[in-house]
N, C-alpha and C positions, 0 to 999 in steps of 0.2 A: 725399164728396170727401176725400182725403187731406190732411194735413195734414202728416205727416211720413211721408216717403218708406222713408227709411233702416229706419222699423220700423212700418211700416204704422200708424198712428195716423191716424182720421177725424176732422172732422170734429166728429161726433155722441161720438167717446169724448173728446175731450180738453171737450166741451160738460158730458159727462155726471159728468169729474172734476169740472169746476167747481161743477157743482152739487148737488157729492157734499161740496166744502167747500175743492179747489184756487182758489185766488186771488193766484196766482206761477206763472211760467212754471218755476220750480224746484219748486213745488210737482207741477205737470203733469209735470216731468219723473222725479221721485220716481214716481210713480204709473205711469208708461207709457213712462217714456226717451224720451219727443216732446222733440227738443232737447238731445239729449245727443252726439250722432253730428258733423254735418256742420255743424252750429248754423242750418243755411238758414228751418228753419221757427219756429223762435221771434218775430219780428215778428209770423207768421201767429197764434200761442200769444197772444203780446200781443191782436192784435186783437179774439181770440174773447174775452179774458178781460174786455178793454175793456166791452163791450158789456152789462154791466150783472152779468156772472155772480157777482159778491162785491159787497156792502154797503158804500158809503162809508166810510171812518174816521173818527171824528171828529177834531176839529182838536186836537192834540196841548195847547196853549194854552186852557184850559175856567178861565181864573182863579187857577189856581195854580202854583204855580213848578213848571217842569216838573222840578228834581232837587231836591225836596223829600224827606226821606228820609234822602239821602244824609251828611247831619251826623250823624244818629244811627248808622250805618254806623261813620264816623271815629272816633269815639267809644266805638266798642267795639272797634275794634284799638286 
C-alpha cells in the first residue's frame, strides 16, 4: 500500500527505514522524501513509526539536573 503518493513510498519502505534506524518522520523523509511534497501523508509516517518502530527514550529527568555542564561551559568563555 502506498503511503506517499507524490513519490511512491510503501508502506513496507518507509517500515524498512524505520527499522534501518528512521525514528522521525523527518527522518523518513531525509531517506525517501515521503512527506516532503504535499505533506498529506505524514500522520500516515507518524502512525507507522508509532507502532513500536524506535525504542522508548528514556525520561530526560534520571536524577540529575538536566543542564548540568553547562556552568563549566560559562566559565570557559
Amino acid at each position: 500500500m502506498y503511503v506517499c503518493s507524490c513519490f511512491g513510498v510503501t508502506e513496507a519502505q518507509v517500515q524498512q527505514h524505520a527499522d534501518d534506524g528512521a525514528c522521525t518522520p523527518r527522518q523518513i523523509a531525509s531517506a525517501c522524501k515521503a512527506g516532503t511534497d504535499c505533506g498529506s501523508c505524514v500522520r500516515r509516517i507518524q502512525a507507522i513509526l508509532g507502532r513500536g518502530a524506535c525504542p522508548r527514550r528514556e525520561p530526560a529527568d534520571q536524577g540529575r539536573p538536566l543542564l548540568a555542564g553547562l556552568e563549566r561551559l560559562d566559565e570557559a568563555a
